[in-house]
C-alpha positions in Angstrom: 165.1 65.5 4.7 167.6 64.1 7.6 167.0 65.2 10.9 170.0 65.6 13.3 169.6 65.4 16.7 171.6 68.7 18.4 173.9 66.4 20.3 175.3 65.0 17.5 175.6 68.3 15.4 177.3 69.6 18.7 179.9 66.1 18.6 180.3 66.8 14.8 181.4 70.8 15.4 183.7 69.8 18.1 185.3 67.0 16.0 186.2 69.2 13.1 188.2 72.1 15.5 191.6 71.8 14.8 193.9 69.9 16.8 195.7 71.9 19.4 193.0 74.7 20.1 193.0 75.2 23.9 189.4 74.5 25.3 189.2 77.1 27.5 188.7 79.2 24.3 185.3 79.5 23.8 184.0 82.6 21.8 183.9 82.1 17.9 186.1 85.5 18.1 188.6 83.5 20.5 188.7 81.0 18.4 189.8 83.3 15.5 192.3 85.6 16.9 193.8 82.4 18.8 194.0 80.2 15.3 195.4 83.5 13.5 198.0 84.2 16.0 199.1 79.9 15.9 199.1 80.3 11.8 200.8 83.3 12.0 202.9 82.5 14.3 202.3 85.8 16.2 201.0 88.9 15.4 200.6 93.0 16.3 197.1 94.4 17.1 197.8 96.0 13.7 198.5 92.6 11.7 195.6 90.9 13.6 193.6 94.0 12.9 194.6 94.0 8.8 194.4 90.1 9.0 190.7 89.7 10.8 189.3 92.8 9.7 188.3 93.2 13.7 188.3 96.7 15.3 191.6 97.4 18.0 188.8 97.9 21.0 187.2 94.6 19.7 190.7 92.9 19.2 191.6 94.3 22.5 188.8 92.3 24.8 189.3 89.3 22.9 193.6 89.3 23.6 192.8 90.2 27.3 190.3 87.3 27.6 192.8 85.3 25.7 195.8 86.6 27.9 193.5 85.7 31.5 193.0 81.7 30.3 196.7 81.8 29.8 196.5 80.7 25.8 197.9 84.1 25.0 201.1 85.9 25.2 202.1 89.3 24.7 206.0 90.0 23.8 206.7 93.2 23.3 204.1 94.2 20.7 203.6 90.8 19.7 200.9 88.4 20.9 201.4 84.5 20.7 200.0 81.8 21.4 201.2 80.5 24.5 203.5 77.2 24.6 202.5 74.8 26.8 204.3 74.2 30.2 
């Protein structure tokens, strides 16, 4: 059996996120909803709702969260991810 020490489990996790995920998003359920809405290119509560299988009230804290760190956009009815400055 191979032990591996934590900080290099931890260096492994990091290098296998996707390039381009901000790191102020933290949460796995960040993580999620931010890589759906960059895939998707944008997305309603509804699509991310049908998409992630997440309920609207769960959906909702995430997007706000999301929204705060400035990695999110809502247009209209849409959310985005946010383009860099």
């Amino acid at each position: 059996m191979v032990v591996v020490p934590l900080h290099s489990l931890n260096e492994m996790q990091a290098r296998q996120l996707p390039k381009g995920l901000p790191e102020t998003v933290e949460s796995p359920r960040g993580k999620l909803v931010y890589l759906f809405l960059q895939f998707h290119e944008g997305a309603t509560l509804d699509e991310l709702r049908d998409g992630l299988d997440l309920q609207r009230i769960t959906l909702f804290g995430v997007l706000k969260t999301l929204e705060e760190r400035g990695v999110v956009e809502r247009r209209n009815d849409r959310y985005v991810t946010a383009r860099p400055a």
